[in-house]
C-alpha positions as CSV (number, residue, x, y, z in Angstrom):
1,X,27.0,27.2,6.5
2,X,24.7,25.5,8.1
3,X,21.6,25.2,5.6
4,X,23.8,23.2,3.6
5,X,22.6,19.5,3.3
6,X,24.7,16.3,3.3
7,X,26.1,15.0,-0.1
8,X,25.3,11.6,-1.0
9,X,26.0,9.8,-4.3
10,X,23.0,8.6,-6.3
11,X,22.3,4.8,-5.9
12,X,22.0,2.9,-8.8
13,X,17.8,3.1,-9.3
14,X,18.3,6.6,-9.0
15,X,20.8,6.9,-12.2
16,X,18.7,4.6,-13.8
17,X,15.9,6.5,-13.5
18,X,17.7,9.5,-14.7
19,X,19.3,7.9,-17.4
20,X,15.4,6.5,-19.0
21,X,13.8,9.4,-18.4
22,X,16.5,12.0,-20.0
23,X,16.1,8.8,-22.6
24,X,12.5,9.1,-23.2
25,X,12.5,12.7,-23.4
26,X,15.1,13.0,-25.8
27,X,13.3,10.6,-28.1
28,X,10.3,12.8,-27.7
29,X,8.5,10.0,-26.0
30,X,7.2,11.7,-23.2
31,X,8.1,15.5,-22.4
32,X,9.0,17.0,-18.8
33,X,6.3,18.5,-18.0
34,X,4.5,15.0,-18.8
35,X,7.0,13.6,-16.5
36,X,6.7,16.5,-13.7
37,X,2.7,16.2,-13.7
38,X,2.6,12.6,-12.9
39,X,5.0,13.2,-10.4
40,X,3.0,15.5,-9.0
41,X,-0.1,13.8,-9.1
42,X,1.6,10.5,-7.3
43,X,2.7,12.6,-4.9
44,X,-0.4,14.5,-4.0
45,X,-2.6,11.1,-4.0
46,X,-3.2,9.7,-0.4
47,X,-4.6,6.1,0.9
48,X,-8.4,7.5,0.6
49,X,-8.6,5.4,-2.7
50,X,-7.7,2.0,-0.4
51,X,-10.1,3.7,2.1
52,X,-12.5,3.7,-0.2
53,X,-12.2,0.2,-1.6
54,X,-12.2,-1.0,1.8
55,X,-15.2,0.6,2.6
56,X,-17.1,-0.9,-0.4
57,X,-16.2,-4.2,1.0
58,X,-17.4,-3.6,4.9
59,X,-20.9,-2.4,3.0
60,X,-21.2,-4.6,0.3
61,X,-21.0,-8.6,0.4
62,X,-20.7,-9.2,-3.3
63,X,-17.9,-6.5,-3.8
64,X,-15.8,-7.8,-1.0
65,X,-16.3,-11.3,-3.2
66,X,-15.3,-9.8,-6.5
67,X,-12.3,-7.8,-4.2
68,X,-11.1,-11.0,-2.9
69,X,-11.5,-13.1,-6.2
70,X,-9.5,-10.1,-8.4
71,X,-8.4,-7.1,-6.9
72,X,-7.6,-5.0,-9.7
73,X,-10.8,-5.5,-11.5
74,X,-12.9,-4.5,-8.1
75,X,-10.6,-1.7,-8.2
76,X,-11.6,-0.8,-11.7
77,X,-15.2,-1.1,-10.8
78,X,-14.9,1.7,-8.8
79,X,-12.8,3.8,-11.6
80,X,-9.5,3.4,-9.9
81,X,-7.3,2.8,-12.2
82,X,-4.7,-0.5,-11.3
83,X,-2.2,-0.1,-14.6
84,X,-0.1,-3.0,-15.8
85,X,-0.4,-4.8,-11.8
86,X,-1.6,-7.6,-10.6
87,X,-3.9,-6.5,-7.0
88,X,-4.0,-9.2,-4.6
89,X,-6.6,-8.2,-1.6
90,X,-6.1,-10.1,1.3
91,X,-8.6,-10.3,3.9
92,X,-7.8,-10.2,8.3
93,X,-10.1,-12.6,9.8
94,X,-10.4,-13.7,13.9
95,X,-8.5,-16.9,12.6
96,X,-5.5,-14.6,10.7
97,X,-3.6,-11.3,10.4
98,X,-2.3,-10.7,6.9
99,X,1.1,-8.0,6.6
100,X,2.6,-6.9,3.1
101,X,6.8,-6.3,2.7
102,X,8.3,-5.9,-0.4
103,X,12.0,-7.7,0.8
104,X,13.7,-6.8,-2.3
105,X,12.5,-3.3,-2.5
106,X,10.0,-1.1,-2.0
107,X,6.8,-2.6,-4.4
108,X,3.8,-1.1,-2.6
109,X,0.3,-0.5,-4.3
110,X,0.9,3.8,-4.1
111,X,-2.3,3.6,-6.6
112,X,-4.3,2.7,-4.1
113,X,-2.3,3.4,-0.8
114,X,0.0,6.9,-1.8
115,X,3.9,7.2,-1.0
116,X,4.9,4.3,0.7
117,X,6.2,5.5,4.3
118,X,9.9,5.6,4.9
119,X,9.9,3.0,7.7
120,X,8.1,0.3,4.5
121,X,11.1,1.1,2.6
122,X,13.4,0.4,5.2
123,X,16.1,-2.8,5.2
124,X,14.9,-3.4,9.0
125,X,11.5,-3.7,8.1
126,X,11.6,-5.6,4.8
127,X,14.2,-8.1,6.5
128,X,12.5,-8.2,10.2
129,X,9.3,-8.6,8.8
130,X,9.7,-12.4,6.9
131,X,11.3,-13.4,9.8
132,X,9.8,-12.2,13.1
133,X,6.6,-10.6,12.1
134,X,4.7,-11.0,15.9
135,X,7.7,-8.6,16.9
136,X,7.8,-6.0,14.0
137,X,3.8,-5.8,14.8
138,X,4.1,-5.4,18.5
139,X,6.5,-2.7,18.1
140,X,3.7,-0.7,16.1
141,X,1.8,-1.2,18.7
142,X,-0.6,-4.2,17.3
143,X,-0.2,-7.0,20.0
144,X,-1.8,-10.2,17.6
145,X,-2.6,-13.1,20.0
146,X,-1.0,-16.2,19.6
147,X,-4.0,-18.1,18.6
148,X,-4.3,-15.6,15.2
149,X,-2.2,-16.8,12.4
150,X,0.1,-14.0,10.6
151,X,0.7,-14.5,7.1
152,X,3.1,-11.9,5.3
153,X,2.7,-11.4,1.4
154,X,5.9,-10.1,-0.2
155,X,4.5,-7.6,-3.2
156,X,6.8,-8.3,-6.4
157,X,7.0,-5.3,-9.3
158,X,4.3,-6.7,-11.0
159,X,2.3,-7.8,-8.0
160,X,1.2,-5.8,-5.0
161,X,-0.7,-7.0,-1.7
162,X,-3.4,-4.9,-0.3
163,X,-4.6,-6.0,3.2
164,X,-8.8,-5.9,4.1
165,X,-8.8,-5.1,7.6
166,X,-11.9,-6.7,9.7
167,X,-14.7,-4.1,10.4
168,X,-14.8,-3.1,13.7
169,X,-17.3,-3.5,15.9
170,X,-19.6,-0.9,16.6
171,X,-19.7,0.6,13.0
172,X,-23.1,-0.9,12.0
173,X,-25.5,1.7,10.0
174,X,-22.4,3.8,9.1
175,X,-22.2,4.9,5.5
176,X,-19.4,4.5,3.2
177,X,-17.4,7.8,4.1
178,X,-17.7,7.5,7.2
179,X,-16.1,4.3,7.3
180,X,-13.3,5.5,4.9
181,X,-12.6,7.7,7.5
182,X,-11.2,5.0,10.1
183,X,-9.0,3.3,7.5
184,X,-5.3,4.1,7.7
185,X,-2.7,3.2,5.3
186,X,-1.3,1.4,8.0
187,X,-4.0,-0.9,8.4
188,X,-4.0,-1.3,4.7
189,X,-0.4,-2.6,4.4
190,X,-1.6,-4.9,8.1
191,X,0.4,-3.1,10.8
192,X,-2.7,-1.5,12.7
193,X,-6.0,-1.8,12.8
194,X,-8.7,0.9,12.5
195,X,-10.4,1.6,15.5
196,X,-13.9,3.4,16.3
Protein backbone atom coordinates (compact mmCIF):
# COMPACT_ATOMS: atom_id res chain seq x y z
CA UNK A 1 0.00 0.00 0.00
CA UNK A 2 1.30 2.90 -0.68
CA UNK A 3 -0.19 5.39 2.03
CA UNK A 4 1.67 3.42 4.45
CA UNK A 5 4.51 5.53 6.15
CA UNK A 6 8.06 4.45 7.05
CA UNK A 7 8.65 2.75 10.56
CA UNK A 8 11.15 4.24 12.62
CA UNK A 9 11.98 3.43 16.29
CA UNK A 10 11.50 6.16 18.82
CA UNK A 11 14.72 7.95 19.90
CA UNK A 12 15.54 8.11 23.29
CA UNK A 13 13.85 11.92 24.09
CA UNK A 14 10.97 10.56 22.55
CA UNK A 15 10.52 7.50 25.16
CA UNK A 16 11.37 9.74 27.68
CA UNK A 17 8.87 12.01 27.02
CA UNK A 18 6.37 9.21 26.84
CA UNK A 19 7.56 7.62 29.76
CA UNK A 20 7.05 11.31 32.16
CA UNK A 21 4.12 12.16 30.77
CA UNK A 22 2.18 8.65 31.06
CA UNK A 23 4.14 9.33 34.66
CA UNK A 24 2.46 12.54 35.42
CA UNK A 25 -0.75 11.46 34.39
CA UNK A 26 -0.99 8.49 36.21
CA UNK A 27 -0.14 10.32 39.42
CA UNK A 28 -2.95 12.65 38.55
CA UNK A 29 -0.52 15.46 38.13
CA UNK A 30 -1.54 16.75 35.04
CA UNK A 31 -4.44 15.06 32.82
CA UNK A 32 -4.38 14.56 28.95
CA UNK A 33 -6.33 16.91 27.92
CA UNK A 34 -4.06 19.30 30.03
CA UNK A 35 -1.25 17.82 28.14
CA UNK A 36 -3.12 17.84 24.53
CA UNK A 37 -4.13 21.73 25.05
CA UNK A 38 -0.71 22.97 25.64
CA UNK A 39 0.27 21.01 22.79
CA UNK A 40 -1.96 22.58 20.93
CA UNK A 41 -1.49 25.98 21.92
CA UNK A 42 2.55 25.56 21.19
CA UNK A 43 1.75 24.50 18.11
CA UNK A 44 -0.62 27.07 16.91
CA UNK A 45 1.69 30.05 18.33
CA UNK A 46 3.82 31.74 15.58
CA UNK A 47 7.04 34.35 15.74
CA UNK A 48 4.42 37.43 15.89
CA UNK A 49 5.22 37.50 19.79
CA UNK A 50 9.28 38.09 18.76
CA UNK A 51 7.77 40.34 16.05
CA UNK A 52 6.25 42.15 18.40
CA UNK A 53 9.10 42.53 20.95
CA UNK A 54 11.22 43.57 18.17
CA UNK A 55 9.03 46.13 17.19
CA UNK A 56 8.80 47.70 20.67
CA UNK A 57 12.54 48.01 20.45
CA UNK A 58 12.76 49.79 16.76
CA UNK A 59 10.04 52.37 18.39
CA UNK A 60 11.01 52.70 21.74
CA UNK A 61 14.73 53.55 23.04
CA UNK A 62 14.21 52.76 26.61
CA UNK A 63 12.60 49.28 25.90
CA UNK A 64 15.23 48.19 23.56
CA UNK A 65 17.56 49.20 26.88
CA UNK A 66 15.56 47.21 29.27
CA UNK A 67 15.45 44.25 26.21
CA UNK A 68 19.07 44.23 25.97
CA UNK A 69 19.79 44.56 29.77
CA UNK A 70 17.10 41.39 30.58
CA UNK A 71 15.25 39.85 28.02
CA UNK A 72 12.79 38.02 29.84
CA UNK A 73 11.61 40.74 32.00
CA UNK A 74 11.05 43.17 28.67
CA UNK A 75 9.27 40.24 27.57
CA UNK A 76 7.05 40.22 30.63
CA UNK A 77 6.47 43.80 30.19
CA UNK A 78 4.63 43.19 27.36
CA UNK A 79 2.66 40.07 29.04
CA UNK A 80 4.50 37.46 27.25
CA UNK A 81 5.08 35.08 29.35
CA UNK A 82 9.17 33.65 29.47
CA UNK A 83 8.63 30.57 32.09
CA UNK A 84 11.54 29.10 34.10
CA UNK A 85 14.22 30.69 30.98
CA UNK A 86 16.73 32.82 31.01
CA UNK A 87 16.14 35.44 27.51
CA UNK A 88 19.22 36.71 26.16
CA UNK A 89 18.39 39.55 23.33
CA UNK A 90 21.14 40.17 21.23
CA UNK A 91 21.38 43.07 19.11
CA UNK A 92 22.81 43.20 14.97
CA UNK A 93 24.67 46.26 14.63
CA UNK A 94 26.83 47.67 11.24
CA UNK A 95 29.95 46.51 13.36
CA UNK A 96 28.25 42.68 14.03
CA UNK A 97 25.78 39.95 12.96
CA UNK A 98 24.61 37.86 15.89
CA UNK A 99 23.23 33.93 14.83
CA UNK A 100 21.69 31.44 17.55
CA UNK A 101 22.32 27.31 17.30
CA UNK A 102 21.54 25.12 19.95
CA UNK A 103 24.66 22.39 19.03
CA UNK A 104 23.52 19.89 21.53
CA UNK A 105 19.95 20.00 20.55
CA UNK A 106 17.27 21.91 19.54
CA UNK A 107 16.89 24.87 22.66
CA UNK A 108 15.11 27.60 20.78
CA UNK A 109 12.96 30.41 22.46
CA UNK A 110 9.33 28.69 20.71
CA UNK A 111 7.74 31.26 23.42
CA UNK A 112 8.61 33.88 21.61
CA UNK A 113 9.64 32.50 18.06
CA UNK A 114 6.95 29.16 17.55
CA UNK A 115 8.21 25.64 16.32
CA UNK A 116 11.64 25.77 15.61
CA UNK A 117 12.09 24.96 11.78
CA UNK A 118 13.40 21.62 10.78
CA UNK A 119 16.53 22.89 9.07
CA UNK A 120 17.44 24.63 13.17
CA UNK A 121 17.14 21.18 14.35
CA UNK A 122 19.29 19.72 11.96
CA UNK A 123 22.98 18.11 12.85
CA UNK A 124 24.33 20.10 9.70
CA UNK A 125 23.20 23.26 10.89
CA UNK A 126 23.91 22.96 14.68
CA UNK A 127 27.46 21.55 13.69
CA UNK A 128 28.20 23.89 10.48
CA UNK A 129 27.06 26.80 12.26
CA UNK A 130 30.03 27.06 15.26
CA UNK A 131 32.33 26.42 12.82
CA UNK A 132 31.72 28.15 9.45
CA UNK A 133 28.99 30.54 10.07
CA UNK A 134 29.88 33.15 6.92
CA UNK A 135 29.07 29.98 4.81
CA UNK A 136 25.84 28.52 6.61
CA UNK A 137 24.63 32.46 6.15
CA UNK A 138 25.52 32.75 2.61
CA UNK A 139 23.72 29.70 1.77
CA UNK A 140 20.47 31.39 3.18
CA UNK A 141 21.07 33.88 1.10
CA UNK A 142 22.58 36.58 3.71
CA UNK A 143 26.07 37.53 2.15
CA UNK A 144 27.58 39.42 5.65
CA UNK A 145 30.66 41.43 4.55
CA UNK A 146 33.87 40.67 5.82
CA UNK A 147 34.29 43.87 7.82
CA UNK A 148 30.92 42.75 10.09
CA UNK A 149 31.79 40.55 12.86
CA UNK A 150 29.50 37.31 13.34
CA UNK A 151 29.08 36.09 16.73
CA UNK A 152 26.96 32.81 17.26
CA UNK A 153 25.25 32.25 20.74
CA UNK A 154 24.54 28.59 21.47
CA UNK A 155 20.94 28.53 23.50
CA UNK A 156 21.43 25.96 26.49
CA UNK A 157 17.82 24.38 28.10
CA UNK A 158 17.68 26.91 30.48
CA UNK A 159 18.98 29.78 28.22
CA UNK A 160 17.75 30.89 24.84
CA UNK A 161 19.18 33.65 22.44
CA UNK A 162 16.86 35.87 20.60
CA UNK A 163 18.49 38.03 17.91
CA UNK A 164 17.38 42.14 17.38
CA UNK A 165 17.77 42.65 13.90
CA UNK A 166 18.82 46.44 12.81
CA UNK A 167 15.76 48.46 11.53
CA UNK A 168 15.82 48.97 8.08
CA UNK A 169 16.08 51.88 6.43
CA UNK A 170 13.22 53.47 5.09
CA UNK A 171 10.82 52.40 7.93
CA UNK A 172 10.70 55.86 9.74
CA UNK A 173 7.02 56.96 10.92
CA UNK A 174 5.80 53.29 10.69
CA UNK A 175 3.79 52.09 13.65
CA UNK A 176 4.33 49.14 15.60
CA UNK A 177 2.32 46.47 13.46
CA UNK A 178 3.47 47.48 10.64
CA UNK A 179 6.82 46.87 11.57
CA UNK A 180 5.97 43.46 13.16
CA UNK A 181 5.00 42.69 9.81
CA UNK A 182 8.72 42.65 8.22
CA UNK A 183 10.10 40.49 11.03
CA UNK A 184 10.63 36.85 10.15
CA UNK A 185 11.62 34.17 12.48
CA UNK A 186 14.44 33.85 10.48
CA UNK A 187 15.77 37.15 11.17
CA UNK A 188 15.04 36.45 14.81
CA UNK A 189 17.21 33.40 15.11
CA UNK A 190 20.05 35.87 12.68
CA UNK A 191 19.90 34.07 9.31
CA UNK A 192 18.09 36.90 7.28
CA UNK A 193 17.25 40.17 7.62
CA UNK A 194 13.85 41.84 7.23
CA UNK A 195 13.62 43.92 4.30
CA UNK A 196 11.10 46.83 3.32
Amino acid sequence: MSDQGTYRPLSYFQLMEISLRELLVEKGIVTEEQVATEVEAMRKRGYERGARVVARAWVDPEYKKRLLANGTKACEELGLEIPALKLIAVENTPQVHNAIVCTLCSCYPRMLLGIPPEWYKSRNYRSRMVREPRAVLAEFGLEIPDQVTIRVHDSTADMRYMVLPMRPQGTDGWDEERLASIVSRDSMIGVAVPTV
